[in-house]
Each structure stands twice: as structure tokens, then as C-alpha cells.
N, C-alpha and C positions, 0 to 999 in steps of 0.2 A: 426541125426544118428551119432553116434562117428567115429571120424577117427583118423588116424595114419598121423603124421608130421614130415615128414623129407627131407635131401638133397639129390639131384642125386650127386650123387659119382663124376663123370665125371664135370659138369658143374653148380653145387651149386643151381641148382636151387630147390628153397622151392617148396617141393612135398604136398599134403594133398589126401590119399586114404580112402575109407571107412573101417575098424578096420576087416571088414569079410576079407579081402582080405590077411591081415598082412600072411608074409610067402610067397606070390608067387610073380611073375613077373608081370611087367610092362613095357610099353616103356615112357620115360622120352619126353612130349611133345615140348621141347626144343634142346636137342642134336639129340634125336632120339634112344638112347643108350639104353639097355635094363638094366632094376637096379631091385633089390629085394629087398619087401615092407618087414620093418623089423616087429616085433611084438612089438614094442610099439615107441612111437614118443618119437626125437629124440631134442635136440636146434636145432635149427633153426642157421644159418650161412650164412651171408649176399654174396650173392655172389662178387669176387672182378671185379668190372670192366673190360676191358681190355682197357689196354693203347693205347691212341691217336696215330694214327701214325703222324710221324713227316716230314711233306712236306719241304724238303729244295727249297727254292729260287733259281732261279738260278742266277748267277753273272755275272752282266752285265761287257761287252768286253767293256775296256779302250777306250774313244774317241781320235780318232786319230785329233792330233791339226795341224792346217795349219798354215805355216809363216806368219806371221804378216812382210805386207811392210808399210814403210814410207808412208805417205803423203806428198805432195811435199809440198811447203812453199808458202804463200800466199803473192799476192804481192801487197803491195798497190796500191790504184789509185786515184789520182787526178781528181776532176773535175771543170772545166773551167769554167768564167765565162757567156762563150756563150751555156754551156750546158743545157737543159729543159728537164724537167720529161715529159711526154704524159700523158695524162689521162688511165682509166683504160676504157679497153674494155669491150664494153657490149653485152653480150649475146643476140643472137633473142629470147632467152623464156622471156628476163627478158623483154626486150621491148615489147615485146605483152602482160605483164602483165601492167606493167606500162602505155600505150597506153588504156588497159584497165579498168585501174584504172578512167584514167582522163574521158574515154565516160561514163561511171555511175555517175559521179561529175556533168560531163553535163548535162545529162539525168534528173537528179533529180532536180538541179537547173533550166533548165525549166518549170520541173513538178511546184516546187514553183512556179516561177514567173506567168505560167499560174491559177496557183489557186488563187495568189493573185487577179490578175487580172478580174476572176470571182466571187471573194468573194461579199454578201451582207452584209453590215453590218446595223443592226436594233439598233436602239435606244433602252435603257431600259424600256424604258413608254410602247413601242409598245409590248414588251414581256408582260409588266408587264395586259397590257389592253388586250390583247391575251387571260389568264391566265382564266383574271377574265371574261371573256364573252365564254369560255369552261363550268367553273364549275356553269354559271347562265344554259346554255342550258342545265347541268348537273341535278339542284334543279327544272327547270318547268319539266323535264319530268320526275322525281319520283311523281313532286305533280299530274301533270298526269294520271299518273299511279296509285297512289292513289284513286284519286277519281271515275276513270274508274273502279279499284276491290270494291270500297265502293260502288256505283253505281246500280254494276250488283248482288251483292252477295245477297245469299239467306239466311236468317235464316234456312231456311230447309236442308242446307246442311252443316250445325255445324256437326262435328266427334262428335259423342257419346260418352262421357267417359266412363271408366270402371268400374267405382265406380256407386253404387244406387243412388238411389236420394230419396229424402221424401220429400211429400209438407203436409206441414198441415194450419190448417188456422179458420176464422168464417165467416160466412155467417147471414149476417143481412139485414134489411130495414127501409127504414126513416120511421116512426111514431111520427108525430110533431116533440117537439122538440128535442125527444130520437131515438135513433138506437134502433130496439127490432130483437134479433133473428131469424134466420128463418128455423126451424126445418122442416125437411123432403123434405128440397132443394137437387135437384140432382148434384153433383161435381164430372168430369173427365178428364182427361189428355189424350190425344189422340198421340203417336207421328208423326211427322210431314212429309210425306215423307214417309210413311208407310201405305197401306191400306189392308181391307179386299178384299180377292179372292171374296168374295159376300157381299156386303151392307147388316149391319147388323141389324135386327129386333127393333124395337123401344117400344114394349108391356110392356115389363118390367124395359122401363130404366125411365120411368115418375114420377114426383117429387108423394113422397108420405113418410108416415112416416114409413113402414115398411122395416128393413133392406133387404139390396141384397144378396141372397144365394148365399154362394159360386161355387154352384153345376150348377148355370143358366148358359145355353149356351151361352146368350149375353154376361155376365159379363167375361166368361171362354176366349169368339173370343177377348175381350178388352184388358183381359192379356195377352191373347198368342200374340198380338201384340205389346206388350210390354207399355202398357197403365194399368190407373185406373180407379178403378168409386166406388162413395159411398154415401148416402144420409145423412143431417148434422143429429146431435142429437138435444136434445128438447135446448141445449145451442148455438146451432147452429153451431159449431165445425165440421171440417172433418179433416178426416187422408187418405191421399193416399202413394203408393208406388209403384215407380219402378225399375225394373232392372238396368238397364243402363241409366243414364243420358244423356241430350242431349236439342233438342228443340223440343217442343210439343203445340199441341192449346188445351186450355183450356177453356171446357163449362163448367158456369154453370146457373142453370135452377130453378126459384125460387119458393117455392111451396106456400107462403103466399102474395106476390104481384105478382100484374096481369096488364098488358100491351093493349095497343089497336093490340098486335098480328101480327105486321110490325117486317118483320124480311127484315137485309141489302141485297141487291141482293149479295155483296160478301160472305157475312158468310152463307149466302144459297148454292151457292155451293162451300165451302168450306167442310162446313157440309154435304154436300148429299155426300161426296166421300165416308164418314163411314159407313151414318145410310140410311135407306130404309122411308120415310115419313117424312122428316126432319119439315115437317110444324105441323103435326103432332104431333111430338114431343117437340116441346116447346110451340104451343097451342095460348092461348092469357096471358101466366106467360111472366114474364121480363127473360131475358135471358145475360149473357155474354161470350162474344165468342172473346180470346186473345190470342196472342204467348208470351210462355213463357219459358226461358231457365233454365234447371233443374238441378241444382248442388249441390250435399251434398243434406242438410236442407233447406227448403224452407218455408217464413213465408208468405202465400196470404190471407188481408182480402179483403173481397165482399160483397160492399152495394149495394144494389139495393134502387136507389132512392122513 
């Protein structure tokens, strides 16, 4: 909005009104004075300050001076040969410190003298033989200890990695003086430490040359358990695969050599924790039944003699 610029009359001070107004009155927000807004703006005119007032000092009243007397005149003195200085007197704080002083000198030099007195002193050999009959009690009880975790530990309780594992392999049997094949041998990995809620059926896991569906219940409870199973090809060849690697027992079960059908009292029940008939199921065929640790890629051949 335009306005109108100018000075109050009175006390200089720069006015600015809006341009409607030009021609009436106003009160000038600084003097208080009533001024009239003109009809058009005006220079501007710096108001002049007003001067400092000027504080006189007051003047200080003349010091009144006092006679200055003589000092009398000093007189020399002589002193005799029989005259003596005295020493300087000492104060009771200073001797209670100094008294002080010397019972802490005391104090502490008994302390020595009595530590001397009870000090042992060891030959360096003795430190040195010390030393070395510490760190021997130190090596037998690591190797100790050692052998006591070697001892008790279980292959069954290796931490599974997180990586798959793949075993693949052949499966053969001595025939004179050649290895031949052995097609339609059953191979599976079982992990160790893991079992079925129910012992699983054995009908369909028997060596033969027809592959395993993937649809069969038994094959389905072996992977959900984080196991494989697979019967070899006519090269005699398997391929298994699992999840998680770790440590697993591995049967397997030969479909072209045959055994007098003695199976070990341990790998019997070992194997009955899975399977329901375990005699059963390997019959009078040769059988192997191993632990084995599964990492990455895995290369297992198996002869059956």
C-alpha cells in the first residue's frame, strides 16, 4: 500500500502513514504531539541527537599536610669482647612439627629394619625350578583333558553344518580276480542322533533293481529326517543327497552277493532304532553298516567281498 514519508515538525522523527490518510491528523508516536499528514512525502531529515549532558567531577579538597619531625640521630654501639648473640627462639608449633618430623624417620626405619629382618631370600635356581614344575602341572592337565574330551565324545554329537552334503560313490563285489558291479544294491545315510517317532517299514527298502518312488512313504519318513536312500544303477553307481551335513550311519545292502546272514549284535540295534524287521531286511545279502561324516562332496566306494 503506498504511503506518505515525512518528519514530525516537533521532534524529527521519520513518520511513514498510509497515502489514504494524507491531509489529517495524527499523534506523532515519539513526542506525543499532534502533526498533519501532508499530501505527498517529504525528505526524510535525520533527526539531530541531543547532546550529552556533561557530569562535572567534583574537586577533591586539598590534603592537609602534617609537620614532618626530625628523627633523632642514631647512636653508635660498640660491642665487647665478652658480648654473645643467643640463638633464635623457637616456637612450640615449630617443635611439635620438627619432633614430628623425627617420630615418622623413626617409625619407618623400624619398619625397614623389621622387614629386613623377616625378609626370605630364594636363590635363583629355586625360582627358576618353581617356574618350570608350574607350567609341567600346567601341560599334564591339558593333555588330560585332552584325552578325557577325546575319550568321551560322540561322533553323534558333531554340529551339523549348514551347507548340503552329497555322497556319491560305486558299489561293487569281488568276482575272482575282478570287481564286477552290483546293480540294484540298496545305499542310505541315516543321520545319527535323529530317529523316527515310529520304526519305519522295511517292504520297500529291499535291494532290487527297480528305482525308489519318490511318492513312497518310507523313502518320504527318510528324508523328512534328513536322510537318503537309493538303489545303484546297472554300473553300480549311487547318488544320495542331503540337507544339512553332519554325521550319519551308512547302510548299505548288496543285492548280487549273499552272506551266511549273521548280522553284528551292535549294528542290530543300532539299526532296529530306524527300521521295524531289521533281520529282515538285509536277509542273507552282505551288508555295510558305518559312520560317516558328511561334508560338501563325498566320494564312498563299497566292495563287498
Amino acid at each position: 500500500m503506498p504511503s506518505v514519508r515525512f518528519n514530525c515538525p516537533h521532534c524529527k522523527l521519520g513518520l511513514s502513514v498510509p497515502e489514504q490518510r494524507s491531509g489529517t491528523d495524527v499523534r506523532c508516536p515519539s513526542c506525543k504531539e499532534t502533526v498533519k499528514v501532508p499530501l505527498a512525502s517529504e525528505p526524510l531529515e535525520r533527526p539531530t541527537p541531543p547532546a550529552p549532558p556533561q557530569i562535572q567531577a567534583p574537586v577533591p579538597a586539598p590534603a592537609e599536610l602534617e609537620p614532618v619531625t626530625e628523627a633523632p640521630p642514631i647512636q653508635p654501639s660498640s660491642l665487647s669482647a665478652s658480648s654473645t648473640i643467643s640463638p633464635p627462639v623457637m616456637e612450640p608449633g615449630e617443635r611439635a612439627e620438627q619432633g614430628s618430623e623425627n617420630e615418622n624417620e623413626s617409625t619407618q626405619q623400624r619398619v625397614d629394619n623389621l622387614g629386613r629382618q623377616h625378609r626370605i631370600n630364594l636363590p635363583r635356581s629355586v625360582i627358576y625350578i618353581q617356574g618350570g614344575l608350574l607350567a609341567a602341572v600346567g601341560l599334564v592337565g591339558l593333555f588330560l583333558g585332552f584325552l578325557i574330551g577325546w575319550g568321551t565324545s560322540d561322533d553323534g554329537m558333531v554340529v551339523a553344518t549348514q551347507k548340503s552334503a552329497t555322497v556319491r560313490g560305486r558299489v561293487t563285489f569281488s568276482e575272482g580276480r575282478f570287481d564286477t558291479p552290483d546293480p540294484g544294491a540298496v545305499v542310505m545315510v541315516l543321520p545319527r542322533g535323529t530317529f523316527p517317532s515310529e520304526r519305519i517299514p522295511i517292504d520297500s527298502l529291499k535291494p532290487g533293481m527297480t528305482p525308489f518312488d519318490k511318492d513312497d512313504p518310507t523313502v518320504q519318513e527318510i528324508r523328512r529326517m534328513g536322510g537318503d536312500v537309493a538303489r545303484t544303477k546297472e554300473n553300480g553307481q549311487f547318488l544320495l543327497r542331503v540337507s544339512t551335513g553332519g554325521s550319519f550311519f551308512l547302510l548299505a545292502i548288496s543285492h548280487n552277493r549273499s552272506s551266511d546272514g549273521s548280522i553284528k549284535p551292535r549294528d542290530l540295534d543300532e539299526i532296529s532304532n530306524y527300521f521295524r524287521g531289521t533281520s529282515d531286511l538285509i536277509g542273507q545279502q552282505s551288508y555295510r553298516w558305518t559312520r560317516e561324516t558328511l561334508k560338501d562332496t563325498r566320494t564312498i566306494s563299497i566292495l563287498f567281498p
